[in-house]
C-alpha positions in Angstrom: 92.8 96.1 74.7 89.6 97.3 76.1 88.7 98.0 80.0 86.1 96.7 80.9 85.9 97.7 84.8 86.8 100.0 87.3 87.0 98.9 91.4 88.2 100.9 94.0 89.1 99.7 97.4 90.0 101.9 100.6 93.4 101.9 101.8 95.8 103.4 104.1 98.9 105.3 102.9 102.5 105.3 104.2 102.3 108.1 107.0 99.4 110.9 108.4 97.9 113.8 107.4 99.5 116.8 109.4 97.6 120.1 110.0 100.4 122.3 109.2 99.1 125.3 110.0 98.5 123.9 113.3 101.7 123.1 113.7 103.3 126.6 112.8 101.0 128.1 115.7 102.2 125.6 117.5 100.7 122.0 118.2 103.1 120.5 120.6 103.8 116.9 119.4 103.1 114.2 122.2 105.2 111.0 120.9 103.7 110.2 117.6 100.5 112.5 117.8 99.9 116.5 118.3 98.5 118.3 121.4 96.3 120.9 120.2 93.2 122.1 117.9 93.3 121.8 114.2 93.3 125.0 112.1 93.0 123.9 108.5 89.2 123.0 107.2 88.1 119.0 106.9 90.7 118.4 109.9 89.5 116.4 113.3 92.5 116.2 115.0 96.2 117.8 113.9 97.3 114.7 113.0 95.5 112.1 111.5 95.7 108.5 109.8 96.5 108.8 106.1 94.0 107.3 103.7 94.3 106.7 99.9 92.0 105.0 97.6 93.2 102.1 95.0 92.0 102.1 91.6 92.1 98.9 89.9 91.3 98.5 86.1 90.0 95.5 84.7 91.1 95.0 81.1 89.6 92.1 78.5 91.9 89.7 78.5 91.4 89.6 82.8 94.8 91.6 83.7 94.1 94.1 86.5 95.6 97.8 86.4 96.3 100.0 89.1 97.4 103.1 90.8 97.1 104.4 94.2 95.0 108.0 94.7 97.1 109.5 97.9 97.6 113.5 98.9 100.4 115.1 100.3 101.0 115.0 104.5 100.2 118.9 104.8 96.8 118.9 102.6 94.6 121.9 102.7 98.3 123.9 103.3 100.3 126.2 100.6 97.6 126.5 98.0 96.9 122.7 97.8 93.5 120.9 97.5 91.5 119.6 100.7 92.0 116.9 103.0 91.4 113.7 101.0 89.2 111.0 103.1 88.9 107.5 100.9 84.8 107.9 102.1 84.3 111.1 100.5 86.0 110.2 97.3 85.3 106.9 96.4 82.2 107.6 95.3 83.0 110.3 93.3 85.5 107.8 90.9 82.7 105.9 91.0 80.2 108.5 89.5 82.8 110.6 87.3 86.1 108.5 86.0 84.1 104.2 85.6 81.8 105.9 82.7 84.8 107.6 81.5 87.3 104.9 81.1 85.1 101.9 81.1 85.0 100.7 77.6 88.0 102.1 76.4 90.7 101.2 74.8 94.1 101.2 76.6 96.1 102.5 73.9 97.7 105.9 74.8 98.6 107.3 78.4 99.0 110.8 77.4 95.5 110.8 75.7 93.4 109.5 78.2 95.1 111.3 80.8 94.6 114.4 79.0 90.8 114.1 78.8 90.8 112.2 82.5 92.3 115.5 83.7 89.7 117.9 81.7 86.7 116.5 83.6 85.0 119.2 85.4 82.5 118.8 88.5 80.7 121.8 89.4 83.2 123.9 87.1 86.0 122.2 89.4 88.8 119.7 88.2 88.7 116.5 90.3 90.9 116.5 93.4 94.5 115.7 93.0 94.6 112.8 94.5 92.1 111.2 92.2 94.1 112.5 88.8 97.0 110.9 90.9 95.9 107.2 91.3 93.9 107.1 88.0 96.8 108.1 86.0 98.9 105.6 87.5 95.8 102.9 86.9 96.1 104.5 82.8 100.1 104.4 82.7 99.5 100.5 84.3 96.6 99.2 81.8 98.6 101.0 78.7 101.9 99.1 79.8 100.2 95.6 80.2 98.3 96.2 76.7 101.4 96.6 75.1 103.3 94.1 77.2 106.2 96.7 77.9 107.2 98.0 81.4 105.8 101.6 82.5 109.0 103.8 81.9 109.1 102.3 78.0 105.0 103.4 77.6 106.8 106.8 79.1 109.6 106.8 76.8 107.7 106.2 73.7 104.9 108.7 74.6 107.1 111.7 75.5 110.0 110.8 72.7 112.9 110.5 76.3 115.3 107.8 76.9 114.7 105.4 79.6 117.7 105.8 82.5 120.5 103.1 81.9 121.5 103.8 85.8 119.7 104.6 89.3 118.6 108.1 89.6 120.0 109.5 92.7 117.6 109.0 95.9 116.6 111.3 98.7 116.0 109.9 101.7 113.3 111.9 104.5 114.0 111.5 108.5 110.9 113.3 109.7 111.5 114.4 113.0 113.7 111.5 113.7 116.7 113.4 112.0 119.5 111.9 114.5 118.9 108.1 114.3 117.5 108.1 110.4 120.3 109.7 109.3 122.3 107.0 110.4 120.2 104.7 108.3 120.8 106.8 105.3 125.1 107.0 105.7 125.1 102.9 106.2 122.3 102.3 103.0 124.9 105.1 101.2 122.2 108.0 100.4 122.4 109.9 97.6 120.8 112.8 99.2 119.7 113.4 103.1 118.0 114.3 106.1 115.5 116.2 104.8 115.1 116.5 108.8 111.6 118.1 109.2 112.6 121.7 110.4 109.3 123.1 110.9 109.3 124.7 113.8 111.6 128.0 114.7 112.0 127.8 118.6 112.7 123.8 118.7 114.3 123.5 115.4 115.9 126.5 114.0 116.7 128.1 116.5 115.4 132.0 117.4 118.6 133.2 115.6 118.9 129.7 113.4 121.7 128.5 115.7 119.6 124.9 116.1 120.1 124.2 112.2 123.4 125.0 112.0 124.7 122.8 114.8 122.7 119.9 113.2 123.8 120.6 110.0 128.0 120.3 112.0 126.7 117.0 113.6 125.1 116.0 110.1 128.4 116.6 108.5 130.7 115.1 111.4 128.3 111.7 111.7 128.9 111.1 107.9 133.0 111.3 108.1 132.9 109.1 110.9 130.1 106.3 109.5 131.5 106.3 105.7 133.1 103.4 104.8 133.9 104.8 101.1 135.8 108.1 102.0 134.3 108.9 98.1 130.7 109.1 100.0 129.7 112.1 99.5 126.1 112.8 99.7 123.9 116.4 99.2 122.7 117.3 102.5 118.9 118.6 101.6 116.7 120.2 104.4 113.3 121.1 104.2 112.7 124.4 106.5 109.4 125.3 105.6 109.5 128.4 105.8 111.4 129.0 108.9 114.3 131.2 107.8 112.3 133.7 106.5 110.5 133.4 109.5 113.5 134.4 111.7 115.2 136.9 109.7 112.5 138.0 107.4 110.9 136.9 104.1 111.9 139.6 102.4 115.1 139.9 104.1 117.3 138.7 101.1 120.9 139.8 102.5 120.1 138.4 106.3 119.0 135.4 104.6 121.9 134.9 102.3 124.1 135.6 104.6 122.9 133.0 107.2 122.1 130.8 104.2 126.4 131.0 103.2 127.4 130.1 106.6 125.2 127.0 106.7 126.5 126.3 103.5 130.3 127.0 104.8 129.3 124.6 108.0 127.9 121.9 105.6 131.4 121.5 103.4 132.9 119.4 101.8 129.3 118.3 101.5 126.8 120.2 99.1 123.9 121.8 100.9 120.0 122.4 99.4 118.0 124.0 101.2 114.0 124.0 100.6 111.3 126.2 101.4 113.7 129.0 102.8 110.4 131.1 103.7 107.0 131.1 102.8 105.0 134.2 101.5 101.6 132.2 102.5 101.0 133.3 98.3 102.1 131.9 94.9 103.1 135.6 94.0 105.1 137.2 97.0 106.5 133.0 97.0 107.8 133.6 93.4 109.5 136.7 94.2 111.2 135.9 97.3 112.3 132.9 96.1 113.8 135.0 92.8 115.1 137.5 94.8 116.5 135.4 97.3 118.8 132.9 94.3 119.5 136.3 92.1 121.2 137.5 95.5 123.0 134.5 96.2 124.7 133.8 92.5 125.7 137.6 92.5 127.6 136.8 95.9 128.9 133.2 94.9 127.0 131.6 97.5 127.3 127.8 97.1 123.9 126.4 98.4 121.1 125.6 96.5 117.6 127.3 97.0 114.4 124.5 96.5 111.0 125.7 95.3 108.0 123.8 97.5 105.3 125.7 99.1 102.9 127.4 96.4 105.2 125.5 93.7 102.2 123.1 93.7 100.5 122.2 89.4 102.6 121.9 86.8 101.7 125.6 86.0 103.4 126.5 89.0 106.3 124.7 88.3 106.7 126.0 84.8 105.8 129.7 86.3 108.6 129.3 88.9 111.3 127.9 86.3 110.3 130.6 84.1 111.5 133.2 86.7 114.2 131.4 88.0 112.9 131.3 91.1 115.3 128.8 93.0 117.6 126.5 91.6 115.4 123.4 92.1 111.5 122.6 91.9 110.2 119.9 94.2 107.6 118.1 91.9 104.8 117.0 94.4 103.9 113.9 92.6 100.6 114.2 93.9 99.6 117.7 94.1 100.0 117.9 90.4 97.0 115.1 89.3 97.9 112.9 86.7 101.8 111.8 87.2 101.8 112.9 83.7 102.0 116.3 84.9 104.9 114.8 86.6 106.4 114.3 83.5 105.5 117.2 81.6 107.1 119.4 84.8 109.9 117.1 85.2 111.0 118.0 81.1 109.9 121.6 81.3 112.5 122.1 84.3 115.3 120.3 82.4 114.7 122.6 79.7 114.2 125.8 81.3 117.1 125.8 83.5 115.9 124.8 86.6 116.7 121.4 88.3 114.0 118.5 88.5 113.6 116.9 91.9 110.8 114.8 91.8 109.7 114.8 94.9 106.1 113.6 96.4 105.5 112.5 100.5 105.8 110.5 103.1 102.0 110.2 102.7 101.9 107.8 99.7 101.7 104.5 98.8 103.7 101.5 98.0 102.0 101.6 94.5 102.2 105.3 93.7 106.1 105.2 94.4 106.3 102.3 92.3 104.4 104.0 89.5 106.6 107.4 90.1 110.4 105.5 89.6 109.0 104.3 86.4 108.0 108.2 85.4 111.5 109.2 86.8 113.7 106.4 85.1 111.6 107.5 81.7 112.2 111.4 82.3 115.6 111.5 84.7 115.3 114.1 87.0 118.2 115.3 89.6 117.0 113.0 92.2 113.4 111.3 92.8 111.9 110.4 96.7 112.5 107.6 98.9 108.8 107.0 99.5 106.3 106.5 101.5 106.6 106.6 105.0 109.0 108.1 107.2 111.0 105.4 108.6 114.0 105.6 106.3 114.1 101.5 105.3 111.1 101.2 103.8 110.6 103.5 101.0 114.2 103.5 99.9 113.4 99.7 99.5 110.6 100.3 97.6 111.9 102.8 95.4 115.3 101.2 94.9 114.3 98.1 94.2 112.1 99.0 91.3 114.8 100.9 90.0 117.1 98.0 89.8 114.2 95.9 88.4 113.9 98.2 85.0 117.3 98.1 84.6 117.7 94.4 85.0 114.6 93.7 82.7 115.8 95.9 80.3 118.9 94.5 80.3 117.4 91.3 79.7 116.0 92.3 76.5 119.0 93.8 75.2 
């Protein structure tokens, strides 16, 4: 089944991009935007509308193909690509990926993602977010040549079995982390807040007292909204960095202490934390983070440590799982390109010791989360994303529901 065209359409994705830099030096947020100048390069204001860019394939017999091209919220942050404006880009799918796929056959995902992701312009590979959305267009045209649902094209390619049950979900507040996570305990989430704590004075506290009271309201709201007293969901909080930022990056026993006491506080729930600090370096990230989990098995410490910033490509994933630094990778769907980079990182972490969230952002689409539960129920990683958006409902519904489609079609054909 051959393609025969290649359209792209502008779009807009589930949330904004955020200036993260800003932020950490100090953008005060005014309702639903940021007071302040941006920091980061290709920024206009610290917070801006999210764009993405649909890629629809156009195969022989008239069936249409597609993926989403989206980047992360904090783009141009932690080692990751530039801001990614649909203008700027479209044309460049245009010039570089149509005379690539068009007249092609649609036979094998892995192939023509390989040699999608090897195109060079000016010694550069593409931007992310375009090895993103076209492999999710590929993994699409493949599936309807060969009439079988994405996760099976997956299954077949990569020699895994596709999930005969829901992969666990994690759910994302932002900064609404009192009222969402109400949303989460009544929709019975497999993993929550996430909570957005990304800033030290409003959210952490100056001596991390702020985290650890919401972390004792976290735990109290859930034994008083569970109907099942068998509820018992991970509590996972992104801090971006701010521990390390209070007691110091390299501060391993300061850390792991306060790091057992909001794991002590958390109980009789299980508590991640991500991003603990960040070494503003792949390197220094890699060590800390090493450090920092080699400390906390040594002392029995019973919270989990969560790779993200400068965990980016699936080198870095494989890098960080090599050394064991964390217990968990976040798999940024689309800072790694092509969601088959997803996959490869999602099997090397199962392999190598080192548990497989795969993760992505509020910052995607509708389509790319779609596209991503089919990679997950193929590969089966700890948990996978609610995504996009940040309002709790909406990308659980997204995400869940495709779930429960794969397994009901697949059940069909058995």
């Amino acid at each position: 089944m051959k393609i025969v065209n290649l359209i792209c359409a502008k779009g807009r994705t589930g949330f904004y991009f955020d200036d993260q830099r800003a932020i950490k030096k100090g953008a005060q947020s005014d309702g639903a935007a940021y007071i302040g100048s941006p920091v980061t390069p290709g920024f206009t204001a610290v917070r801006q509308a999210g764009e993405a860019i649909s890629v629809m394939l156009v195969l022989e017999d008239g069936q249409i193909a597609y993926g989403d091209c989206a980047a992360v919220q904090y783009s141009g942050a932690g080692g990751r690509d530039p801001l990614f404006l649909a203008d700027d880009f479209i044309p460049v799918i245009e010039k570089y990926i149509k005379p690539f796929l068009v007249g092609r056959e649609a036979d094998s995902f892995r192939q023509l993602c390989k040699e999608m992701e090897d195109i060079q312009v000016d010694g550069q590979r593409l931007h992310t977010a375009i090895r993103y959305g076209v492999s999710q267009a590929i993994l699409d045209a493949v599936a309807r040549a060969k009439h079988k649902l994405m996760c099976e094209v997956v299954a077949e390619e990569y020699g895994t079995q596709v999930s005969d049950h829901l992969i666990p979900v994690f759910m994302q507040s932002g900064d609404s982390r009192y009222d969402n996570a109400d949303k989460m305990i009544m929709k019975g989430a497999d993993v929550l807040p996430h909570a957005l704590i990304n800033n030290v004075k409003t959210k952490l506290g100056e001596h991390g007292e702020l985290l650890k009271d919401y972390i004792a309201w976290l735990r109290d709201r859930i034994l008083k909204l569970r109907v099942d007293q068998n509820y018992l969901p991970i509590l996972h909080i992104d801090v971006y960095g701010t521990i390390g930022q209070v007691f110091g990056n390299n501060n391993y026993q300061a850390m792991a202490d306060y790091l057992k006491e909001l794991g002590e506080t958390a109980k009789p729930f299980h508590l991640r934390i991500e991003g603990p600090m960040d070494c503003e370096g792949r390197e220094p990230q890699m060590v800390a983070l090493r450090e920092l989990r080699k400390l906390m098995d040594q002392q029995g410490i019973d919270v989990e440590l969560v790779a993200d910033e400068w965990c980016n490509t699936l080198e870095d994933v494989m890098y960080f799982a090599d050394n064991k630094a964390g217990h968990m990778a976040q798999i940024k769907t689309p800072d790694l390109g092509g969601i088959n980079n997803t996959i490869e990182a999602v099997l090397y972490c199962k392999t190598h010791g080192m548990g497989a969230y795969q993760g992505g952002t509020c910052n995607e689409t509708d389509r790319s989360a779609q596209c991503c539960v089919h990679a997950a129920m193929a590969t089966q990683p700890v948990q996978i994303l609610a995504k996009p958006g940040m309002g709790v409902d909406e990308g659980f519904m997204i995400v869940y529901n495709e779930m429960q489609r794969i397994l009901a079609l697949r059940a069909a054909k058995a």
